[in-house]
C-alpha positions in Angstrom: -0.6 -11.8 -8.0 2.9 -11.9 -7.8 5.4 -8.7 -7.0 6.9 -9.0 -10.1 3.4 -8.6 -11.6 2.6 -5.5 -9.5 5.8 -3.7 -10.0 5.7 -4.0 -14.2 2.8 -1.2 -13.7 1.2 -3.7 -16.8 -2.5 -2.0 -18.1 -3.8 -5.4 -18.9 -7.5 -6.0 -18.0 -6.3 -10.1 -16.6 -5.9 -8.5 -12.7 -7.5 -10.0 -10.0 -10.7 -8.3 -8.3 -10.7 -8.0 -4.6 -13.7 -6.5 -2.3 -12.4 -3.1 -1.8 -13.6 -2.4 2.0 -10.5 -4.5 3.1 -7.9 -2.4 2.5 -9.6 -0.2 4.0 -10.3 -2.2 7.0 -6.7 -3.1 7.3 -6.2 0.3 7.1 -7.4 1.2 10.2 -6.0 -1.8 12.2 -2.4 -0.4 11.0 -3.2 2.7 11.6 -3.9 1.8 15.6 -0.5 -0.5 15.3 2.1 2.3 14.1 0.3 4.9 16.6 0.8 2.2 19.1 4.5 2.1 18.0 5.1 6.1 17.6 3.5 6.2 21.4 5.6 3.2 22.3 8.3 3.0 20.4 7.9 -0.8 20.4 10.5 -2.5 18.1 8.3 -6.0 18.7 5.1 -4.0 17.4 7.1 -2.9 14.4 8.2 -6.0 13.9 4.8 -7.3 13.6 3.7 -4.9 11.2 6.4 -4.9 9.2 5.6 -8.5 9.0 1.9 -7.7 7.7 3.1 -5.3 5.0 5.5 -8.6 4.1 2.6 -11.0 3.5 0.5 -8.3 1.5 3.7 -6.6 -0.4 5.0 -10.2 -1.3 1.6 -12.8 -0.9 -1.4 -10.9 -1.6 -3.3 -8.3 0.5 -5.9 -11.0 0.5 -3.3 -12.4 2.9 -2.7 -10.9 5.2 -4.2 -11.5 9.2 -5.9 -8.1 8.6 -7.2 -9.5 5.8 -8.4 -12.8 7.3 -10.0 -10.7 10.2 -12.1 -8.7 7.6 -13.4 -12.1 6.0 -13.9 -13.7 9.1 -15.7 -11.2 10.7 -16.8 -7.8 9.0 -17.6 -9.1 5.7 -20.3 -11.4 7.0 -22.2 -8.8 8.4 -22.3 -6.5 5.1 -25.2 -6.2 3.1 -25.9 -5.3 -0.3 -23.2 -5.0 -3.7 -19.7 -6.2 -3.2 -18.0 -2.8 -4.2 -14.6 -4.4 -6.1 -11.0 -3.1 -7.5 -7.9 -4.6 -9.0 -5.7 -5.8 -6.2 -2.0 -4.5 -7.8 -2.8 -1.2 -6.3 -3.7 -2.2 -2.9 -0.5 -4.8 -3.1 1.5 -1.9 -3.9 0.8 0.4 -1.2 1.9 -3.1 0.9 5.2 -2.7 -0.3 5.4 1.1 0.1 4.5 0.3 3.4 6.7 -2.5 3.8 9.7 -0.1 3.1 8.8 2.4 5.2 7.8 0.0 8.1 11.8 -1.6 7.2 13.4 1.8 7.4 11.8 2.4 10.7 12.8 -1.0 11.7 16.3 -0.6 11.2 16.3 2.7 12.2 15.4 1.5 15.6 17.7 -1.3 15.4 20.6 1.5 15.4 19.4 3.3 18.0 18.1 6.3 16.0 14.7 7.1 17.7 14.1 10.6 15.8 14.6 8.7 12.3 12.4 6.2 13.1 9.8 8.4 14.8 10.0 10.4 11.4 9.9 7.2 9.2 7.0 5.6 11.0 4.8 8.8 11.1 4.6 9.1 7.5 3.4 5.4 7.2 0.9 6.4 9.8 -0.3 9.3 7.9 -0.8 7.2 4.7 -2.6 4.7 7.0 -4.7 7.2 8.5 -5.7 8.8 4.8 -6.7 5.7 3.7 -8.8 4.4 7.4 -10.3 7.7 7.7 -10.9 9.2 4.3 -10.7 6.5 1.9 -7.7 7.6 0.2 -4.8 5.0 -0.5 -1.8 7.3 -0.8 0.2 3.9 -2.8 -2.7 3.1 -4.3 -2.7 6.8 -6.1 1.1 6.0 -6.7 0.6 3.3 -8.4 -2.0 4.7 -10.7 0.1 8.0 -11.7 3.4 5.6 -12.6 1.4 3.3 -14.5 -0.4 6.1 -16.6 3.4 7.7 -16.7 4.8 4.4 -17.7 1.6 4.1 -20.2 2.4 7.6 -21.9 5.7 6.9 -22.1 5.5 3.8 -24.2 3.2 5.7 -26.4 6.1 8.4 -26.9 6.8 8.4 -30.5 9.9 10.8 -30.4 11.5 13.1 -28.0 9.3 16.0 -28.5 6.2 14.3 -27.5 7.7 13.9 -24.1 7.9 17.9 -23.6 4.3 18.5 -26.0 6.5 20.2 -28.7 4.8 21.1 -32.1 6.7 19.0 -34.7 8.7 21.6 -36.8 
């Protein structure tokens, strides 16, 4: 699945299924990376991560070295029904977090610590929603701009974006 494909928000039922305990799973790694790099500050840590979000924002989650981890060695050792979802969702959170992850780069790059602290820690706290309760901020993003982009297109006039009665 390309980025193109992702960021057209298209409703079409051809996406590709991925097993949806890896996101989850890579998740919690990044989570343990950016608290690593807010306790830190390590600019070589970033880096690394930012390079993570690259592969899944511009690749595919499904490659990402999280990714490979979870195939190579926690997916073996699950049992029972593959639980599944569409991966533009997932690959959209990779390049929400890919942004932020660039802003904090940068940020550090110029020397602005407090910016980057900031920047990070909300990449950390989308991380964390989605390691500890399941919740993929992006991934709930993605869903609400598509069903926008969905309602929009189904807009016959002017009115029906505000819910006027037709007079």
């Amino acid at each position: 699945m390309t980025i193109t494909s992702v960021l057209t928000f298209s409703t079409d039922r051809s996406s590709v299924l991925i097993d949806a305990r890896g996101p989850r799973f890579g998740a919690i790694i990044t989570t343990v990376v950016l608290t690593a790099v807010l306790a830190l500050q390590s600019l070589p840590l970033l880096i690394w991560q930012l390079g993570v979000f690259a592969l899944g924002a511009f690749l595919s989650p499904q490659k990402t070295p999280y990714a490979f981890l979870y195939k190579k060695l926690v997916r073996p050792r699950l049992k029972g029904d593959v639980p599944t979802e569409d991966v533009r969702p997932p690959q959209f959170a990779q390049i929400v977090g890919f942004l932020f992850a660039l802003g904090g780069t940068i940020a550090l790059l110029l020397g602005n610590a407090l910016v980057a602290t900031i920047i990070i820690g909300f990449a950390l706290a989308a991380a964390f929603l989605n390691a500890a309760f399941n919740f993929c901020l992006g991934c709930e993003m993605y869903l609400l701009i598509a069903r926008f982009r969905g309602a929009l297109k189904q807009r016959t006039n002017a009115e029906d974006s505000y819910n006027l009665p037709s007079l």
